[in-house]
C-alpha positions in Angstrom: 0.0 0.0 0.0 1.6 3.7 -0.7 2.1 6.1 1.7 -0.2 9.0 0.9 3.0 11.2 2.8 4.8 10.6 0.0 1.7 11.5 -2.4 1.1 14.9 -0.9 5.4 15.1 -1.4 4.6 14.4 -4.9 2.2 17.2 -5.9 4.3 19.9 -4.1 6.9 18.5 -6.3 4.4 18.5 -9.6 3.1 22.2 -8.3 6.7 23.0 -8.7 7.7 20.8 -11.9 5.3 22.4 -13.6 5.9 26.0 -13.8 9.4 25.4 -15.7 7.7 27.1 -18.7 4.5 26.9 -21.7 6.9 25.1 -24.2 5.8 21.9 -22.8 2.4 22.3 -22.3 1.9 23.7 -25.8 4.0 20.6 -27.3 0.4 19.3 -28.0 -0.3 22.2 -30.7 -2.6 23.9 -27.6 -3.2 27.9 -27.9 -0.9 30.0 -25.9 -3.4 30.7 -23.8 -4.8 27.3 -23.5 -1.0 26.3 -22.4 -0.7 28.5 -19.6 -4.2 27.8 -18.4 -2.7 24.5 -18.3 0.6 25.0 -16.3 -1.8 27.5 -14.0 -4.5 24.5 -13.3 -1.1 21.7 -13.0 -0.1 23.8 -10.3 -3.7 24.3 -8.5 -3.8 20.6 -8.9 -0.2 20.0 -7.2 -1.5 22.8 -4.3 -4.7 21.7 -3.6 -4.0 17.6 -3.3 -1.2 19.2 -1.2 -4.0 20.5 1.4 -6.0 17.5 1.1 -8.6 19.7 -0.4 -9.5 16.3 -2.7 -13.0 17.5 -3.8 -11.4 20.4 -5.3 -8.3 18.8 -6.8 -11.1 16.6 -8.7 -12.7 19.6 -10.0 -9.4 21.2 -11.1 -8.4 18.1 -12.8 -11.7 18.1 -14.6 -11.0 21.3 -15.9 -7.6 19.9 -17.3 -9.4 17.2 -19.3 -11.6 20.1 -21.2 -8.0 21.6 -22.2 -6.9 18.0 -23.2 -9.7 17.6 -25.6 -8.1 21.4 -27.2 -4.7 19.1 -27.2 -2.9 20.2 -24.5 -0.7 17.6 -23.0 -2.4 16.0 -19.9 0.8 14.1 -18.5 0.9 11.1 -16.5 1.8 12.5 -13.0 -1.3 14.6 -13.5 -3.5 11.4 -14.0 -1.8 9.6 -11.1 -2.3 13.1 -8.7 -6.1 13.2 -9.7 -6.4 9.8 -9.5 -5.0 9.9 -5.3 -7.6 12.7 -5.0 -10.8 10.8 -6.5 -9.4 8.3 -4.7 -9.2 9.8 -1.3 -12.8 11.8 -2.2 -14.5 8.7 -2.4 -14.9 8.9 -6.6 -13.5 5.5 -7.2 -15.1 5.8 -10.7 -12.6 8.3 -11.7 -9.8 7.1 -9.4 -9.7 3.8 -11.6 -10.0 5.6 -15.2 -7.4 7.8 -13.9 -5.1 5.1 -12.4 -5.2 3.3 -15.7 -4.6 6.9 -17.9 -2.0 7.4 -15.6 -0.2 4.3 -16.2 -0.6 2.7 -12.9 -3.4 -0.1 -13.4 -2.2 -1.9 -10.4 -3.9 0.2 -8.4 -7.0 0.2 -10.6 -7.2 -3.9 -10.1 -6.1 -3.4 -6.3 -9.9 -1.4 -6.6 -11.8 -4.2 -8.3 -10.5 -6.2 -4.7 -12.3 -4.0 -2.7 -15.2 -1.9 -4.6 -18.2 -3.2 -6.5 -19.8 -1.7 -9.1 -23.6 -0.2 -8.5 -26.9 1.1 -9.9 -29.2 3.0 -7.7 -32.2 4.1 -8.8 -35.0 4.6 -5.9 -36.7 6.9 -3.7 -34.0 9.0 -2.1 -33.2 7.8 1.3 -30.6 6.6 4.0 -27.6 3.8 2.5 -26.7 2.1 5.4 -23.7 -0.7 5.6 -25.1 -3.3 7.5 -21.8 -4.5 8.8 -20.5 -0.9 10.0 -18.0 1.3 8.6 -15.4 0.7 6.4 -12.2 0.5 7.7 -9.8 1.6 4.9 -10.2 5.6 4.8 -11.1 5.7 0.9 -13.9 3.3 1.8 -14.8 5.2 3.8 -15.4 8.3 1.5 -16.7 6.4 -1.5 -19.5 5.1 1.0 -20.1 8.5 2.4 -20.6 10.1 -0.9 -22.5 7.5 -2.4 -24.8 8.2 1.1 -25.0 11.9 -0.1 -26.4 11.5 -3.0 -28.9 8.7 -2.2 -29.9 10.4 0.3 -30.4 13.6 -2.3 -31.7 11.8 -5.3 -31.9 8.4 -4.2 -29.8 7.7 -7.8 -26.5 6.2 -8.2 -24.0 5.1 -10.6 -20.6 4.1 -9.7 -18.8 2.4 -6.7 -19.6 1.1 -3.3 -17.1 -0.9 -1.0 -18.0 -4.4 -1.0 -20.6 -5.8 1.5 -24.6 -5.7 2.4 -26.4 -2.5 2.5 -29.8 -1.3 3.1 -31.5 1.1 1.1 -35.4 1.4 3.0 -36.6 -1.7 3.3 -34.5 -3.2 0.2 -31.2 -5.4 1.2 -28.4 -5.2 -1.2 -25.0 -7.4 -1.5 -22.6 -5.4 -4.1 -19.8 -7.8 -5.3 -16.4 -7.9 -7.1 -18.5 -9.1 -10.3 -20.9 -7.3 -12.2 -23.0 -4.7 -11.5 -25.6 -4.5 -8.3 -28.7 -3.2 -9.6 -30.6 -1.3 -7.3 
């Protein structure tokens, strides 16, 4: 398992790494503009995963895949960075796409060990583990944001730690296989 120390290390690094200059973010044939929007969002990125501010690291991230579609370079530290912050947000979704972008699908399969894919669609209400919380901390936040918007919209798609829940008076088993309809 890695050290999430040495993560936060990382994007102070990456903040740092990445204002050396627009040249490399406009190798991709972006705009001028479009380049140092990049560097500026690479360093938010670095800064905020840096202050475990995960929710907005995701956001910034997103933001960087909209200037990838213009082709500016999205490199693989910046996957691997916004993968630890969906990760540690509880967006395990993204945290695996990202993980595999990023060139590290070890950690992507070390997911599909622990997380099942689901489908909610019900009356919004409360998701409750039946065997308490999780104990790994990005359990943890996957379970709690899935809760959030349950409880908002009572619709989910994505990933839940493995187990039994309870959704009203329905009883749900996601698994490592398939998807748990809901």
């Amino acid at each position: 398992m890695r050290s999430w120390s040495k993560v936060v290390l990382f994007a102070v690094a990456l903040g740092a790494a990445s204002l050396t200059g627009l040249e490399e973010a406009r190798a991709a044939s972006c705009s001028a503009a479009e380049a140092s929007e990049m560097v500026r969002l690479r360093a938010e990125l670095g800064r905020l995963v840096g202050k475990n501010q995960h929710k907005g690291a995701v956001a910034t991230f997103e933001k960087m895949l909209v200037l990838g579609k213009q082709k500016c370079e999205i490199k693989p530290d910046d996957y691997k960075l916004a993968a630890a912050a969906a990760r540690n947000y509880g967006d395990i979704a993204d945290a695996i796409e990202w993980s595999n972008a990023g060139g590290v699908p070890s950690d992507a399969a070390e997911f599909a060990t622990r997380f099942g894919q689901v489908k909610i669609s019900e009356k919004a209400g409360d998701l409750v583990k039946d065997s308490g919380l999780p104990f790994m901390p990005d359990e943890r936040a996957a379970l709690a944001l899935v809760q959030e918007e349950v409880k908002a919209t009572g619709k989910f798609t994505g990933y839940l730690p493995l187990g039994t829940y309870k959704l009203g008076t329905k009883s749900f088993e996601v698994r490592t296989s398939g998807v748990t309809k809901v």
